[in-house]
C-alpha positions as a printed NumPy array, in Angstrom:
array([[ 121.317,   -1.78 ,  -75.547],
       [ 122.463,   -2.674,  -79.197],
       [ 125.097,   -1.686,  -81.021],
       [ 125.768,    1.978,  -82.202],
       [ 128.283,    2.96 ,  -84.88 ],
       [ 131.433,    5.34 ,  -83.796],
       [ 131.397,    8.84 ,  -84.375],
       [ 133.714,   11.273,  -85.663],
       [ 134.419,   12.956,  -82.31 ],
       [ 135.35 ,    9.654,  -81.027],
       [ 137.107,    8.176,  -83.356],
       [ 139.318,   11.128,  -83.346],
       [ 139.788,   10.882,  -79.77 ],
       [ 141.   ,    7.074,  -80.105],
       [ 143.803,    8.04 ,  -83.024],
       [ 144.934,   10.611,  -81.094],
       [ 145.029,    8.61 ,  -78.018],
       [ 147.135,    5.585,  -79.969],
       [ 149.416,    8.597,  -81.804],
       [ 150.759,    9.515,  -78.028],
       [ 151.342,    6.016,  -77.771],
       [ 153.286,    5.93 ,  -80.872],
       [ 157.45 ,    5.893,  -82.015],
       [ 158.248,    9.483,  -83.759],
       [ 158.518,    7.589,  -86.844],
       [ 154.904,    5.779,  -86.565],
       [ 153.089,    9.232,  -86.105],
       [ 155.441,   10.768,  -89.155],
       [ 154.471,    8.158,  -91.874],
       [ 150.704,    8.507,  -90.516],
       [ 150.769,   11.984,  -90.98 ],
       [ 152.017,   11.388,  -94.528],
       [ 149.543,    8.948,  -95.607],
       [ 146.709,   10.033,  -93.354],
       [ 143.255,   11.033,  -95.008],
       [ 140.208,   13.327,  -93.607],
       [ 138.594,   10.122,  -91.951],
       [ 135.435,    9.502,  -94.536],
       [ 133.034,    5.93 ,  -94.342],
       [ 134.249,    3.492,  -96.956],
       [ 131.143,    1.131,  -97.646],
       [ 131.75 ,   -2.275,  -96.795],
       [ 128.995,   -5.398,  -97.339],
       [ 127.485,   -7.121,  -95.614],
       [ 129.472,   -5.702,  -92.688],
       [ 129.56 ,   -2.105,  -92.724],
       [ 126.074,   -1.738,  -93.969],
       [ 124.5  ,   -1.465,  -90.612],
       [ 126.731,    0.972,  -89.452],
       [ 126.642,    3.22 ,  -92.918],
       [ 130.392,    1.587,  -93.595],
       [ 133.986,    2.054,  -91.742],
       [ 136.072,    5.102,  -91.02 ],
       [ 139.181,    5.055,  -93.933],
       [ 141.822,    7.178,  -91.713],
       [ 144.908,    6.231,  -93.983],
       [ 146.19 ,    5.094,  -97.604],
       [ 148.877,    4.422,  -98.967],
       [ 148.802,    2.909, -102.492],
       [ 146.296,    0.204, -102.864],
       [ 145.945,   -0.525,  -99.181],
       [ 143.339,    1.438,  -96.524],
       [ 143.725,    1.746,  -92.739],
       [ 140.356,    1.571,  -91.371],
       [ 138.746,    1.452,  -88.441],
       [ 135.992,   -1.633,  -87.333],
       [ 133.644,   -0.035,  -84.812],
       [ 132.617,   -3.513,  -84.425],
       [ 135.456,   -5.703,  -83.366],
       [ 136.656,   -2.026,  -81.984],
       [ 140.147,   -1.99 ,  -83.81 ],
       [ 142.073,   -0.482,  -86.532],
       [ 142.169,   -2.836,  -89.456],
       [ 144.331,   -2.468,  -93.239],
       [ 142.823,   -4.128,  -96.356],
       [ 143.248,   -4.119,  -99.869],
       [ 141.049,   -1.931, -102.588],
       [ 140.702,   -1.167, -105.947],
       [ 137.585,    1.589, -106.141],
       [ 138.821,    4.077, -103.984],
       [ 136.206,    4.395, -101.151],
       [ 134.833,    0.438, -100.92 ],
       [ 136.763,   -2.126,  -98.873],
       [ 135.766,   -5.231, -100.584],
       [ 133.992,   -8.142,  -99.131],
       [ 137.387,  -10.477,  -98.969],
       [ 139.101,   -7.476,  -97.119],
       [ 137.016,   -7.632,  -94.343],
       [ 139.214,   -8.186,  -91.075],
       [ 138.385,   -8.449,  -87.465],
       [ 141.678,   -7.776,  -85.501],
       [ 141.446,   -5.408,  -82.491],
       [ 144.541,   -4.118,  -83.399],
       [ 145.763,   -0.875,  -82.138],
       [ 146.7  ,    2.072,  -84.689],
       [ 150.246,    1.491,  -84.078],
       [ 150.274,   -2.303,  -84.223],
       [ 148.269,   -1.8  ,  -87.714],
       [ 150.616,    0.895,  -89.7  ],
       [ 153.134,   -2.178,  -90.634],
       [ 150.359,   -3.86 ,  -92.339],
       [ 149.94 ,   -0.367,  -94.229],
       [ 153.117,    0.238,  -95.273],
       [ 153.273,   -3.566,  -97.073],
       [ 155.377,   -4.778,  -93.472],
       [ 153.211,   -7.223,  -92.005],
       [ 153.889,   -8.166,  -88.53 ],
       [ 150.726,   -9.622,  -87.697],
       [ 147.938,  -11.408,  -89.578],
       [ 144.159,  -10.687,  -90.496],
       [ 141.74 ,  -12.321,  -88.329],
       [ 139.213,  -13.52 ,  -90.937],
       [ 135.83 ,  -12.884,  -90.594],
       [ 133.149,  -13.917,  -88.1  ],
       [ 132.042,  -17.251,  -87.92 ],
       [ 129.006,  -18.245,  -86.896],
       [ 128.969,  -19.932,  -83.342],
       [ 128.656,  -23.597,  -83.416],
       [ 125.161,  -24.99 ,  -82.159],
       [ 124.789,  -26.3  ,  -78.78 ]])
């Protein structure tokens, strides 16, 4: 069975899910900066998939979620609704683990992304 994008009802379930996980203070600044989730394209990526869920911004900087690597993710953008092609990440990172990298606080780096496995 091949891949299948997340849905709304799901995604929902896994934000709510890392929220009860959360410090008081993590859920309060993502209920400041949170967003009706919407798809942000993203090439060549997200195009499979009709792009990522956007669940958060906060100036120039998105928190999305990869359905792919299954993890939330936080890139740069300047058109409001596209996560460019050098802001592609593929951490695995929880929502909690990924609102420092929204705020501008990064605890953790981006894992790039994929690389092609080497021949054998």
């Amino acid at each position: 069975m091949g891949w299948t994008p997340v849905g709304r009802t799901e995604l929902n379930e896994l934000i709510a899910a890392d929220l009860c996980d959360s410090s008081d203070e993590e859920r309060e600044y993502f209920k400041a900066v949170a967003v009706e989730p919407s798809r942000w394209r993203q090439s060549p990526y997200g195009d499979e998939g009709g792009g990522f869920w956007a669940v958060a911004v906060d100036g120039d900087r998105v928190l999305w979620y990869n359905d792919i690597e299954e993890g939330f993710n936080v890139s740069r953008f300047t058109v409001l609704g596209t996560i460019p092609d050098n802001e592609y990440w593929c951490n695995q990172d929880r929502l909690q683990w990924a609102l420092p990298n929204l705020k501008g606080l990064s605890r953790r780096g981006n894992l790039g992304p994929p690389e092609p496995l080497p021949d054998e």
